[in-house]
C-alpha positions in Angstrom: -92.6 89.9 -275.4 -93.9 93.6 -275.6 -92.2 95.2 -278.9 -92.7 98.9 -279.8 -91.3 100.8 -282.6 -90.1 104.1 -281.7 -89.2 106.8 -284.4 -87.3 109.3 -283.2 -87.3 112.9 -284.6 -85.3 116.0 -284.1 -87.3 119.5 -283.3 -86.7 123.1 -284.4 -84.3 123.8 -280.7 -82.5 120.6 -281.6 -83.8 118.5 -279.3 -85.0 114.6 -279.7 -88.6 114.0 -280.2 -89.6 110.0 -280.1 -93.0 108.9 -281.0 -94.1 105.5 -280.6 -96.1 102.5 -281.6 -97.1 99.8 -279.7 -97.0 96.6 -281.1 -95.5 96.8 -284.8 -95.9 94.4 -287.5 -92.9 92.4 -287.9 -92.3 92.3 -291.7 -92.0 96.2 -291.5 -89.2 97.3 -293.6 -86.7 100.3 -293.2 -88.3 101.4 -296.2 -91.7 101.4 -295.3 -90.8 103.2 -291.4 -88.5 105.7 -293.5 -91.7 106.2 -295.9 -93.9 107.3 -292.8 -91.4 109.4 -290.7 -91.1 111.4 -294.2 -94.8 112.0 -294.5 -95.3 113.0 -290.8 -92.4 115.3 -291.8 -93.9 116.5 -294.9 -97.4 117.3 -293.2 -96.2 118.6 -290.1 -98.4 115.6 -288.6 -96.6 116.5 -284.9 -95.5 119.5 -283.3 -93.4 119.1 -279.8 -92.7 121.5 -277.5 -89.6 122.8 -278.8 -91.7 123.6 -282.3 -92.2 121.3 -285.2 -90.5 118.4 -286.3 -87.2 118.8 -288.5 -85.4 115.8 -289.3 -86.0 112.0 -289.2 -83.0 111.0 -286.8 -83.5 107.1 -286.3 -85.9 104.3 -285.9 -86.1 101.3 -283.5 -87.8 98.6 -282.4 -87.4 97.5 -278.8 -88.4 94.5 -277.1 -89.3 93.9 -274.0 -89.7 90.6 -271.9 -90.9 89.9 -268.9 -89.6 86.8 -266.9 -91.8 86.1 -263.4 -88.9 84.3 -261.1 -91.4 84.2 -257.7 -95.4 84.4 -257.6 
């Protein structure tokens, strides 16, 4: 199964921003992924489009499975 963490961010015009990892550990902790979306706050470590990032809006990690029925 294909897992990615994806922290999403919120830009200067208010729009959503989502950078993504592939293949997280899985002991990370909301603690440790809050610790990292502040620094790339902090140090302006992205800039989008719609300007730099703002504000930390949510993390996630989604999993993904692939299940081959014919072939």
């Amino acid at each position: 199964m294909n897992k990615t963490l994806q922290m999403v961010f919120v830009n200067e015009l208010g729009r959503n921003v989502t950078i993504s990892v592939v293949d997280p550990r899985d002991d990370l902790t909301a603690q440790q992924v809050s610790a990292v979306m502040s620094d790339i706050l902090t140090h302006n470590a992205f800039v989008s489009l719609g300007g730099r990032l703002v504000t930390a809006a949510e993390a996630r990690v989604v999993s993904r499975g692939v299940e081959q029925i014919l072939g």
